[in-house]
C-alpha positions, 0 to 999 in steps of 0.5 A, a space after each residue: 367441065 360439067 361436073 362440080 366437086 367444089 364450093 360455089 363461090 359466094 354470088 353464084 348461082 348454086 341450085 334451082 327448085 320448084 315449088 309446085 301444088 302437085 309434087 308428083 306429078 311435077 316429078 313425073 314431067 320434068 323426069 320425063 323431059 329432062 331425063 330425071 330421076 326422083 322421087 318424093 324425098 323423106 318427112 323431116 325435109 317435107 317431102 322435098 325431092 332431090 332430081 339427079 342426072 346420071 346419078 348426081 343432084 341437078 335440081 329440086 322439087 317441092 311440094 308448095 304449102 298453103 298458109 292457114 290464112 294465104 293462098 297457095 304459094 305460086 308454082 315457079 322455079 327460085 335461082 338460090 345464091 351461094 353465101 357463105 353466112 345466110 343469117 349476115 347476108 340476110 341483114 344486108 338485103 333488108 339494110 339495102 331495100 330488099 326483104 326477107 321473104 323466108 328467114 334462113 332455116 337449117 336443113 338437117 346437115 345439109 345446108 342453111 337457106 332462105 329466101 328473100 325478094 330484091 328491091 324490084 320485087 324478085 324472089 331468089 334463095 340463098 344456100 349456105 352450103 355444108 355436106 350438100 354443095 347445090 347442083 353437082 351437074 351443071 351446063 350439059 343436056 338436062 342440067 341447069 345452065 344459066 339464070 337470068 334476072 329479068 327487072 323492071 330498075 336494072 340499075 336498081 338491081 345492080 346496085 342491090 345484088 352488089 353490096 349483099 353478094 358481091 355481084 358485078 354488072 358489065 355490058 354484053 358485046 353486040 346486046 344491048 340492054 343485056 348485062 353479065 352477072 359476074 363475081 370476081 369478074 367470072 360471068 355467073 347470069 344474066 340481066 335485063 330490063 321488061 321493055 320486051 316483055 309484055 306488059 304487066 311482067 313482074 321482075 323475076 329470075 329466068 333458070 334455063 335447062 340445057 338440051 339437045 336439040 331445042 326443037 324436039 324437046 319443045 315437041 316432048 313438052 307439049 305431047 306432055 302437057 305443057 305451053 311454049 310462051 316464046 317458041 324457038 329462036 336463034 341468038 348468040 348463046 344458042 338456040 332458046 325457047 321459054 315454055 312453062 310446065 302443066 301446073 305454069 311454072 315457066 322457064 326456058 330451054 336453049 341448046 347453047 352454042 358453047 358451055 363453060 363449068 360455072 
């Protein structure tokens, strides 16, 4: 079922957001897109923007803040992790090579999260769920439907994710060099070295949205203004394409041969 009414169990992919220079004008697209609705939320969570599908929170926008001293932070979508205690789970990502790139932060009743980086270099989140779960609408038309780490040391990732969040690896029939993330042996992403990608890739997580039909929503996207980086394909999951928004946020759209509730 698409629908979750319950806790994530602690490893799971629980929410996505991004991070974006013009907020509203992310609204409006990915709204467009996806079949969204949201608006620039209230003052005290910084404007942050819950997106809902058919009335229940499927994803969040955010406006990014420029550090005094920095550069604005870049426009990308950060897959967070469920934990049950955000403070103990970041001692153990800087005790097994990671950093803590944002330490937990309380937001209102909601929820505590922060955000850190693993030993290769990608940046994921955390939530510690209390009044708000994550995503409550997952792995149908316009939700969120899979993550994907993308590494430069799988093994090294694999190792890292295991002993802070209790992540396991195991092998994908019939593709090789692709690995299930799986928490009690449930597969929850995916995993796979940069060998396919272009020189330079960065380590990073992949979120995937959920459509119709992959070939008339990569159409949508560019009367939209945005870039299709891979364009339609067939594999065993479904029929995908990675693209990237206006502002180059990237991510990829599949219409999956079968779903299952995460």
């Amino acid at each position: 079922m698409p629908d979750v009414n319950s806790p994530y169990q602690p490893g799971t992919p629980c929410w996505v957001d991004l991070m974006v220079t013009d907020q509203q004008a992310a609204l409006d697209f990915y709204c467009g897109l996806f079949g969204w609705e949201g608006e620039v939320g209230l003052p005290e969570t910084g404007g942050y923007a819950v997106c809902t599908l058919n009335g229940k929170p499927v994803a969040g926008i955010a406006a990014a803040s420029s550090p005094e001293d920095g550069p604005t932070r870049p426009t990308l979508w950060t897959t967070y992790l469920a934990t049950s205690d955000a403070d103990a789970t970041e001692k153990r990502i800087a005790d097994n090579g990671g950093s803590v790139v944002m330490p937990g932060v309380d937001v209102l009743t909601l929820g505590r999260m922060s955000l850190a980086a693993d030993p290769t270099g990608a940046v994921f989140g955390l939530w510690q769920a209390r009044d708000f779960l994550g995503a409550q609408v997952v792995n149908e038309a316009g939700a969120f439907i899979w993550s994907e780490l993308n590494s430069s040391d799988p093994d090294a990732a694999a190792l890292f994710y295991a002993n802070v969040v209790g992540i396991t690896r195991a092998p994908v029939d019939g593709e090789d060099g692709y690995f299930a993330l799986q928490v009690d042996k449930r597969t929850v992403a995916g995993m796979q070295g940069l060998d396919k990608m272009p020189p330079g890739t960065p380590s990073h997580w992949l979120t995937y949205f959920a459509v119709d039909d992959t070939d008339s929503t990569i159409q949508a996207l560019i009367r939209a203004g945005g870039n299709v980086l891979r364009p339609p394909f067939d594999m065993t999951a479904g029929r995908m394409a990675v693209v990237q928004d206006p502002q180059g946020g990237k991510f990829a759209i599949i219409t999956p041969s079968s779903t299952e509730s995460r």
